[in-house]
Biotite code that builds the C-alpha atoms (Angstrom):
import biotite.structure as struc

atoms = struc.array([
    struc.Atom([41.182, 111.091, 67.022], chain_id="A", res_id=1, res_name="UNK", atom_name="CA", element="C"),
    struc.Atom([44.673, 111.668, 66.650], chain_id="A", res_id=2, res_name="UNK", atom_name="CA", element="C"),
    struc.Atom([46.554, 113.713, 63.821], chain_id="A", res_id=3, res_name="UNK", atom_name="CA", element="C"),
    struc.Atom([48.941, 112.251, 61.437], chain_id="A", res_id=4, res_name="UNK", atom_name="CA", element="C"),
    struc.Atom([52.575, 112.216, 62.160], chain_id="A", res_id=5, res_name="UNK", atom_name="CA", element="C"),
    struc.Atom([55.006, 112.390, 59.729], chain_id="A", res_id=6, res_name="UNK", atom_name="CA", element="C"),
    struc.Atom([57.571, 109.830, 60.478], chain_id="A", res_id=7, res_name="UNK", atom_name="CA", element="C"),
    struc.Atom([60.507, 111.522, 58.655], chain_id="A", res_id=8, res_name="UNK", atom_name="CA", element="C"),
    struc.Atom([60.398, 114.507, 61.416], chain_id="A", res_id=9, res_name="UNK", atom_name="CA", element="C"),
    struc.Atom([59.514, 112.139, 64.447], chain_id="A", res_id=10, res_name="UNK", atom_name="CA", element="C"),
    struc.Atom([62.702, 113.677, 66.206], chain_id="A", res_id=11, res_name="UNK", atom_name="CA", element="C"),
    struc.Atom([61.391, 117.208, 65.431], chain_id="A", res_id=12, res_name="UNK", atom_name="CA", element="C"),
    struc.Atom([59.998, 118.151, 68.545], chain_id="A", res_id=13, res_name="UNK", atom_name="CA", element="C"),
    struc.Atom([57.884, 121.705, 66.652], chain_id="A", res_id=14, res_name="UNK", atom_name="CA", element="C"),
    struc.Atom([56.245, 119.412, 64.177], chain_id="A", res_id=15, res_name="UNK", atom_name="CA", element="C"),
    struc.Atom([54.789, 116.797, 66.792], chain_id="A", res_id=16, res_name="UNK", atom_name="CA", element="C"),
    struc.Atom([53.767, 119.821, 68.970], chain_id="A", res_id=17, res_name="UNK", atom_name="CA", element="C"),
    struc.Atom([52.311, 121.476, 66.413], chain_id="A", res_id=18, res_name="UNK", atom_name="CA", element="C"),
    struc.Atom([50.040, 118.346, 65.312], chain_id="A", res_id=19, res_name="UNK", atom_name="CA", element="C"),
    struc.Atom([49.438, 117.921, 68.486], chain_id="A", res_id=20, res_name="UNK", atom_name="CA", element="C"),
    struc.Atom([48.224, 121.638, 69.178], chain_id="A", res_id=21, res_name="UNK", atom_name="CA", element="C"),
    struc.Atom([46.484, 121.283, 65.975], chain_id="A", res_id=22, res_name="UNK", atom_name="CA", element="C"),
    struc.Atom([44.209, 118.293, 67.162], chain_id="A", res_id=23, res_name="UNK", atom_name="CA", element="C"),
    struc.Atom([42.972, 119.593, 70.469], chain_id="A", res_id=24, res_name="UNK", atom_name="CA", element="C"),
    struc.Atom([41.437, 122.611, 68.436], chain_id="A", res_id=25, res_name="UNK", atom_name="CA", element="C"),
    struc.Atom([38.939, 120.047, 66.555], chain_id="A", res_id=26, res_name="UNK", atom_name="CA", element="C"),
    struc.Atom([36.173, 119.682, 67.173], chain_id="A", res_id=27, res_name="UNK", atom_name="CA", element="C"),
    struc.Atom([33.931, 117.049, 67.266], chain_id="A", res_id=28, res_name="UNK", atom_name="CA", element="C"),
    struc.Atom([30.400, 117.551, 65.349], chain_id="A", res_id=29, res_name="UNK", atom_name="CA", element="C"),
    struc.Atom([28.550, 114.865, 68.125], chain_id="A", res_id=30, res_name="UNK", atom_name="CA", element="C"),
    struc.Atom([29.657, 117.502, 70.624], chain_id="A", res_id=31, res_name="UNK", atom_name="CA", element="C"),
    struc.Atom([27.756, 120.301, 69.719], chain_id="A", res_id=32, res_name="UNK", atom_name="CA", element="C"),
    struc.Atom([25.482, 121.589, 71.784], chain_id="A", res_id=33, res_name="UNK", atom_name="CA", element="C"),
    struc.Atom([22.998, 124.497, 71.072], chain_id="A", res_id=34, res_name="UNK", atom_name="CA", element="C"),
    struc.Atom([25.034, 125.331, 67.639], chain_id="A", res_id=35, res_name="UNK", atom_name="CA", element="C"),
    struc.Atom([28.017, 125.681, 69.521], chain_id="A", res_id=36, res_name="UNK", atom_name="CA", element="C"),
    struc.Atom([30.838, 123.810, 69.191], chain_id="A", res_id=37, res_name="UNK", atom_name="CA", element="C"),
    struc.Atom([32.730, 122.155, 72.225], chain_id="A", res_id=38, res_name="UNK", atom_name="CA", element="C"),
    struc.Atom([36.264, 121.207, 72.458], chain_id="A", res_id=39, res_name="UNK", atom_name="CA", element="C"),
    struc.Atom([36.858, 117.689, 73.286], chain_id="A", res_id=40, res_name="UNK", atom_name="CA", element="C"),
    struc.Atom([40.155, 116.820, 75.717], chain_id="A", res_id=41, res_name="UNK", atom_name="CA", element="C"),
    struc.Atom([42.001, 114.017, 76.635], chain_id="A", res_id=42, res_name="UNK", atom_name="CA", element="C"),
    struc.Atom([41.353, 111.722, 79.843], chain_id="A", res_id=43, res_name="UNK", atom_name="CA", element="C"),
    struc.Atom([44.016, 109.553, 82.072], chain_id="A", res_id=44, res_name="UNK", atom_name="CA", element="C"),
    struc.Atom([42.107, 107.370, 83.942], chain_id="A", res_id=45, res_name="UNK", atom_name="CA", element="C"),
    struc.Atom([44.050, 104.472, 86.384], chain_id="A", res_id=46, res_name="UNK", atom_name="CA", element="C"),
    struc.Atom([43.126, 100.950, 87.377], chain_id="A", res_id=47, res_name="UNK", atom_name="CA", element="C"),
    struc.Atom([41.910, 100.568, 90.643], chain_id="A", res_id=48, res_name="UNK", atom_name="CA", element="C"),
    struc.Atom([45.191, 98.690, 91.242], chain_id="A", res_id=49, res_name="UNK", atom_name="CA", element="C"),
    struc.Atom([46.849, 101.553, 90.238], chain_id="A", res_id=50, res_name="UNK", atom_name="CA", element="C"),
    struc.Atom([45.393, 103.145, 92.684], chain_id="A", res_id=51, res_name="UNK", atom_name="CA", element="C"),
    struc.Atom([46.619, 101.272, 95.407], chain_id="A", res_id=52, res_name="UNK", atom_name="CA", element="C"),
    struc.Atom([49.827, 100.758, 94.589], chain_id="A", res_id=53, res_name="UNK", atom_name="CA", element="C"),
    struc.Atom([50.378, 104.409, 94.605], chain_id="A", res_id=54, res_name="UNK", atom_name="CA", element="C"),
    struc.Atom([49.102, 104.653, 97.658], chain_id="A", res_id=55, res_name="UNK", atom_name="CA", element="C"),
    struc.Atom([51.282, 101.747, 99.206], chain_id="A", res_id=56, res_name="UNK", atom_name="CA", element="C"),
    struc.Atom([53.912, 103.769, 97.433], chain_id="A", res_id=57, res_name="UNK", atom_name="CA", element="C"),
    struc.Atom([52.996, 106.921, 99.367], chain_id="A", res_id=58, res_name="UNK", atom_name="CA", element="C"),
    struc.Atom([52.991, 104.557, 102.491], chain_id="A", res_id=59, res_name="UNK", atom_name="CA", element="C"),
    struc.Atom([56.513, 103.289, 101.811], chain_id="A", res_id=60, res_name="UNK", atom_name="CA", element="C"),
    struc.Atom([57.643, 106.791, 101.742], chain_id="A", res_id=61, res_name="UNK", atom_name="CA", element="C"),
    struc.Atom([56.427, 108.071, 105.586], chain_id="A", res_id=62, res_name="UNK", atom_name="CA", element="C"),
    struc.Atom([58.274, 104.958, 106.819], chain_id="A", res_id=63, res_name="UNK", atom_name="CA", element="C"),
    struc.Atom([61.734, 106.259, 108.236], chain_id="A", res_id=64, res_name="UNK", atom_name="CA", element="C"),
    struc.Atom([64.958, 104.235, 107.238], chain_id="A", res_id=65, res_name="UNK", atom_name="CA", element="C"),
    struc.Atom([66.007, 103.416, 110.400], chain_id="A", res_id=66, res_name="UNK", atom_name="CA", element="C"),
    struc.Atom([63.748, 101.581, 112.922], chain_id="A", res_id=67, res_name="UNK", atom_name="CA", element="C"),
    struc.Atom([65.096, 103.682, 116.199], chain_id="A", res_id=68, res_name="UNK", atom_name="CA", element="C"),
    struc.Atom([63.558, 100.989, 118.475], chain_id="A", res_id=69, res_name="UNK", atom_name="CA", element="C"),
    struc.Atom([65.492, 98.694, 117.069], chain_id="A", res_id=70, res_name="UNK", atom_name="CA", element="C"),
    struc.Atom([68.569, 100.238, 116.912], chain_id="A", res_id=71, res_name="UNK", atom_name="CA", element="C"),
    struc.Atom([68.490, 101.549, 120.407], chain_id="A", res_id=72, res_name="UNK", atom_name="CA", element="C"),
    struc.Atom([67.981, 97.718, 121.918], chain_id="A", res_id=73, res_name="UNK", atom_name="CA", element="C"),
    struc.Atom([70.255, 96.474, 120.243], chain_id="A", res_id=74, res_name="UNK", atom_name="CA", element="C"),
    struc.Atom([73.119, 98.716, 121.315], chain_id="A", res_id=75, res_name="UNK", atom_name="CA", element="C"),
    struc.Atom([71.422, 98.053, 125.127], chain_id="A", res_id=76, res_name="UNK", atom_name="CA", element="C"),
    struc.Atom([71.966, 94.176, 124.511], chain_id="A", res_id=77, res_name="UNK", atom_name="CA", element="C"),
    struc.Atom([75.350, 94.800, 123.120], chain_id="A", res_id=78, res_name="UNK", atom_name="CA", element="C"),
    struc.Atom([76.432, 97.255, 126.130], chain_id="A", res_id=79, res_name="UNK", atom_name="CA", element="C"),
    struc.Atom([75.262, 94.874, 128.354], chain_id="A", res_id=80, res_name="UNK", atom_name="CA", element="C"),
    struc.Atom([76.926, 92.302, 126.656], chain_id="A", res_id=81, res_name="UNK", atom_name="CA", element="C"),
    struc.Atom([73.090, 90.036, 126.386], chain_id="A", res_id=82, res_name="UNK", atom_name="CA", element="C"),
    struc.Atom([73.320, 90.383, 122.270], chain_id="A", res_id=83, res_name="UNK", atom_name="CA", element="C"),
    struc.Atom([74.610, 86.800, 120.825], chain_id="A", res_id=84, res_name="UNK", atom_name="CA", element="C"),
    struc.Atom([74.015, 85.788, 117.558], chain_id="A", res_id=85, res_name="UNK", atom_name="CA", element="C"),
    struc.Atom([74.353, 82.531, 116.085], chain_id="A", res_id=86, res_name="UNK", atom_name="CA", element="C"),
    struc.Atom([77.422, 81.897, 113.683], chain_id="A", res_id=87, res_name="UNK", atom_name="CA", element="C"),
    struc.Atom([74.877, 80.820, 111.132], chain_id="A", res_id=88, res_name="UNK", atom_name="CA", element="C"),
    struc.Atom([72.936, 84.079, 111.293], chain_id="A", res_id=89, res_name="UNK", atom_name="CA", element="C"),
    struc.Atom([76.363, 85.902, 111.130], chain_id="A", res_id=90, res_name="UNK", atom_name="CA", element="C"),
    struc.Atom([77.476, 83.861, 107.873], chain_id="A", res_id=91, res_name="UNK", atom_name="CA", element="C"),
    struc.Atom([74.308, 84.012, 106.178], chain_id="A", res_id=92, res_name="UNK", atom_name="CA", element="C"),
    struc.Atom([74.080, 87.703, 106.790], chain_id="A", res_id=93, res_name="UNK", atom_name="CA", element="C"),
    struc.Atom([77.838, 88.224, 105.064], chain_id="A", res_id=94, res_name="UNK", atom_name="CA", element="C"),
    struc.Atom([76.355, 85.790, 101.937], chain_id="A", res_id=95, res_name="UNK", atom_name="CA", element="C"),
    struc.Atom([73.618, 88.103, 101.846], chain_id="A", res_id=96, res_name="UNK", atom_name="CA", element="C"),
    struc.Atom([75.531, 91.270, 102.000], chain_id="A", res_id=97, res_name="UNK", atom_name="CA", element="C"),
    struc.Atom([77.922, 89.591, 99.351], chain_id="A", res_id=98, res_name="UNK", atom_name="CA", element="C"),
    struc.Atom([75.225, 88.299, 96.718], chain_id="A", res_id=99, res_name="UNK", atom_name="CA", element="C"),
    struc.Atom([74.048, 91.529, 96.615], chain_id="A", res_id=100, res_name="UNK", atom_name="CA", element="C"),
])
């Protein structure tokens, strides 16, 4: 359970810290064990979704920004003068660098 916060010193970051510090030192009776008292703490616990977006996230990262492969043939096709886009392609990709 979570202390009370006084409102009027919301932006007083000793007061919420102190509530704060205050609460984890409760304890809770149905957590006794033995006569002893145990402290109870707080849990973060993520969606299985969660989950794998982070690790498509992680994923993401390894990838390098630029495809080398790719690069490297197409400076071959344009050396060897074999590269020939469409005008289309061309003025879509100029929209598309625009819009953004």
């Amino acid at each position: 359970m979570m202390g009370k916060i006084n409102f009027d010193k919301a932006g007083d970051a000793k007061a919420i810290q102190s509530a704060r510090h205050t609460d984890t030192k409760k304890t809770d009776a149905k957590t006794a064990v033995g006569g002893e008292a145990t402290i109870s703490s707080d849990r973060l616990q993520f969606s299985s979704e969660a989950s794998k977006v982070g690790k498509l996230v992680d994923q993401i990262k390894q990838l390098p920004d630029i495809r080398t492969e790719k690069v490297n043939d197409l400076q071959a096709r344009i050396a060897t003068g074999n590269y020939n886009p469409a005008s289309e392609d061309i003025a879509a990709a100029i929209l598309k660098h625009e819009a953004e």
